[in-house]
N, C-alpha and C positions, 0 to 999 in steps of 0.2 A: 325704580332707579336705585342703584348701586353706588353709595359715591364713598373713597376713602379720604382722609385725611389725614398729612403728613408733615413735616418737616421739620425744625429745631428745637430743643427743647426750652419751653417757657416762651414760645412765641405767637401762642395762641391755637393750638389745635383744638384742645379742647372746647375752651372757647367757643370754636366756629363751629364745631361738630354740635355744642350741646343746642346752640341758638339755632343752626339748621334743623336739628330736632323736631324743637319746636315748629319751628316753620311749617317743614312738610307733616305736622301732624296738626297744626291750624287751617291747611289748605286741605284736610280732609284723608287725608293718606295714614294705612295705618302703617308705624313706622319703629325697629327696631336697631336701638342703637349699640354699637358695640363698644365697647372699652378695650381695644387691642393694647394699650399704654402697660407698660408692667409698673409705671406710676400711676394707678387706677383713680382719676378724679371726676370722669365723666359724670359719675352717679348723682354726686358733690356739686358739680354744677349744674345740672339740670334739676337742683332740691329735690333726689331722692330723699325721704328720712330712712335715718340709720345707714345710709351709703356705705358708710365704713365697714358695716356687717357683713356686705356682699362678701359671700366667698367665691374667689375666682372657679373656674371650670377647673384650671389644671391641677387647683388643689384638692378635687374630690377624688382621691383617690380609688376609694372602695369603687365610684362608678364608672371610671377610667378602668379599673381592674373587672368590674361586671362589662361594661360594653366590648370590651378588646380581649377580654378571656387570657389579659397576661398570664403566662406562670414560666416559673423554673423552674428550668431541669438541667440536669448533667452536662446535656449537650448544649444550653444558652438559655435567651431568653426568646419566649415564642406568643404571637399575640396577632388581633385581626389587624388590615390592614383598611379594613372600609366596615367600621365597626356600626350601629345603629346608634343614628341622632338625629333621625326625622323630629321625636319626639322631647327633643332637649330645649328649643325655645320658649315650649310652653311651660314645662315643667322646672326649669331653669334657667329662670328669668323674674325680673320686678317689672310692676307697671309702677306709673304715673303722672297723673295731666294725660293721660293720652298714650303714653311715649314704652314702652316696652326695653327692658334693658337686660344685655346680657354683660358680663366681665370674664373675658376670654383668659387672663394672666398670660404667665412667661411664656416663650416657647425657650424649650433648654436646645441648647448647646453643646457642643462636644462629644466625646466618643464614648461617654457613658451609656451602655443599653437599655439602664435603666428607663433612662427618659424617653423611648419611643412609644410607648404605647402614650404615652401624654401629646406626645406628637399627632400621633396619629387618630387619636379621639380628637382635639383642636384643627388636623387640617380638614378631617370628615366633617365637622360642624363649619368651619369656614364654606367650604364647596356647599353645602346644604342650605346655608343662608344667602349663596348666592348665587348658585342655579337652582334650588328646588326650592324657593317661596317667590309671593309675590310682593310682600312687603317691602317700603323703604327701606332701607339698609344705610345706616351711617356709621363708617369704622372710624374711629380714635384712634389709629397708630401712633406708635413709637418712632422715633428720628428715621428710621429704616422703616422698611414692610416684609419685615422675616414673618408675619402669619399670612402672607399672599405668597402661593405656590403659582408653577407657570400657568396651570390649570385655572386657578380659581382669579388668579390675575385679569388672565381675559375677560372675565364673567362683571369687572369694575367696570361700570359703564364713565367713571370718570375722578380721577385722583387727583384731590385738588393741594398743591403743596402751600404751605401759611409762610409767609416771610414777615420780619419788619427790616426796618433799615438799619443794615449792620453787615459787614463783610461776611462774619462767619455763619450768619441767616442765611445768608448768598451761596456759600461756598457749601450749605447740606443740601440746598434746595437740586444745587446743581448735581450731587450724587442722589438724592433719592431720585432725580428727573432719568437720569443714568441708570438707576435698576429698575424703574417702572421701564423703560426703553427696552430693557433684558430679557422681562419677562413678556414682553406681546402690550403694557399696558399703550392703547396710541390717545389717548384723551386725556391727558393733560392740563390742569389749570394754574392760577396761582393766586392769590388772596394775600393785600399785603396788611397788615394791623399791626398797632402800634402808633401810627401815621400823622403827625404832627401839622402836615401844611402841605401846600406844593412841594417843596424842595425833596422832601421826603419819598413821597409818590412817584416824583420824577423818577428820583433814584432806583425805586424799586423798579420801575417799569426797564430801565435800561438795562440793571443785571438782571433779569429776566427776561428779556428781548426774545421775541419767536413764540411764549406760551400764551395761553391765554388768559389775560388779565380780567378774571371776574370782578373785580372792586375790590376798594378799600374800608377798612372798619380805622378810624378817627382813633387816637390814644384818649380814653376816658378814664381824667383821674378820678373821676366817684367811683370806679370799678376797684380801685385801690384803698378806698374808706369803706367800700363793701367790706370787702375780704377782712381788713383788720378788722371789723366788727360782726364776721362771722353772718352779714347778710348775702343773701340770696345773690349772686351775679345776675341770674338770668333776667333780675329785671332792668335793667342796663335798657333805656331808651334809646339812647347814641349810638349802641350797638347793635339792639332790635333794627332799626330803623335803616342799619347800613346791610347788615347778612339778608334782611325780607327784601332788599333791591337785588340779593346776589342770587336767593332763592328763586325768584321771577325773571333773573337771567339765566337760573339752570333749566328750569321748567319750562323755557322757551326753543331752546337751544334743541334741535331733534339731536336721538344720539345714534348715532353712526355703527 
């Protein structure tokens, strides 16, 4: 299974992504997680050690310039376009607990030429994690999904976007629902956390109307005594307890 994860910033992608992790790598799945975020915390919550060490993909230069054979010349800048990274997950990745991790970093922007060969070393390893293995696959996106191409889009067997209750939560989920739509994504979810009570839930359910509401994760303030004391989130009961109800609704669900 392929799943991304999506939506406003600070409202729990991470979060779901890292606890998902978990999940399907307790129910026996070997399972690699991605860090698409260019705010890279995946590693951090799932208590990699030394997480902050990680260095992204796009910052490895030297082997962005060995896989894509960039060079200049005269006439521009020239490099592969389907460069080799069969052999990048193994070799450029951390384990732990189970869980395999890779941190994808930026994709650049703009009409710099510079940055294409980083492009296209990142969209070759997207497409390879997610038509050429068979491992779990959990992407940590950024507010958008600029490292899903129309290609590798279709390959998400399901984009789950994370709201809490809050207009402008509402108001990304509805644009990122609107470029997965763009690119071929049709599976579609939504997860709302933060979640204080009914009243809350309701709300989410209603600007959300039409997707499918995998559950909710409860606002846990011990998750907020974690963090200022620098312990682990992932051990978060309140929130184990709500994503392994979400995980046993994706893994039920056939995917289409």
């Amino acid at each position: 299974m392929k799943i991304a994860v999506s939506g406003k910033g600070g409202v729990g992608k991470t979060l779901l992504s890292a606890f998902l992790a978990r999940a399907f790598a307790a129910g026996g799945n070997r399972v690699i997680a991605i860090d698409a975020d260019p705010d890279a915390n995946l590693g951090a919550t799932l208590g990699f050690p030394d997480a902050g060490k990680i260095v992204p993909i796009s910052h490895l230069k030297d082997l962005i310039r060995q896989r894509t054979g960039a060079e200049e010349t005269a006439g521009g800048l020239y490099f592969k376009l389907n460069p080799k990274v069969d052999d990048l997950p193994d070799d450029y990745s951390v384990s732990h607990d189970g869980i395999r991790l890779m941190v994808m970093g930026e994709v650049k922007k703009g009409g710099s030429g510079c940055y294409c060969p980083e492009n296209a070393l990142l969209n070759s390893l997207m497409s390879h994690l997610l038509l050429g293995r068979d491992d779990v696959v959990i992407m940590d996106m950024a507010a958008g999904i600029e490292h899903l191409s129309r290609g590798t889009a279709q390959a998400v067997d399901r984009l789950i976007i994370v709201v809490e209750p809050g207009q402008a939560s509402m108001e990304t989920a509805l644009r990122v629902k609107q470029l997965a739509r763009d690119l071929g994504i049709k599976e579609l979810a939504v997860v709302g956390n933060k979640v204080h009570g009914a009243d809350e839930e309701a709300y989410i359910r209603k600007g959300t109307e039409g997707l499918d509401m995998l559950g909710v994760i409860p606002y846990d303030p011990g998750l907020v005594d974690a963090q200022m004391k620098g312990l682990p989130v992932i051990r978060s009961q309140v929130i184990k307890s709500s994503v392994d109800a979400i995980y046993t609704k994706l893994i039920a669900q056939p995917i289409k």
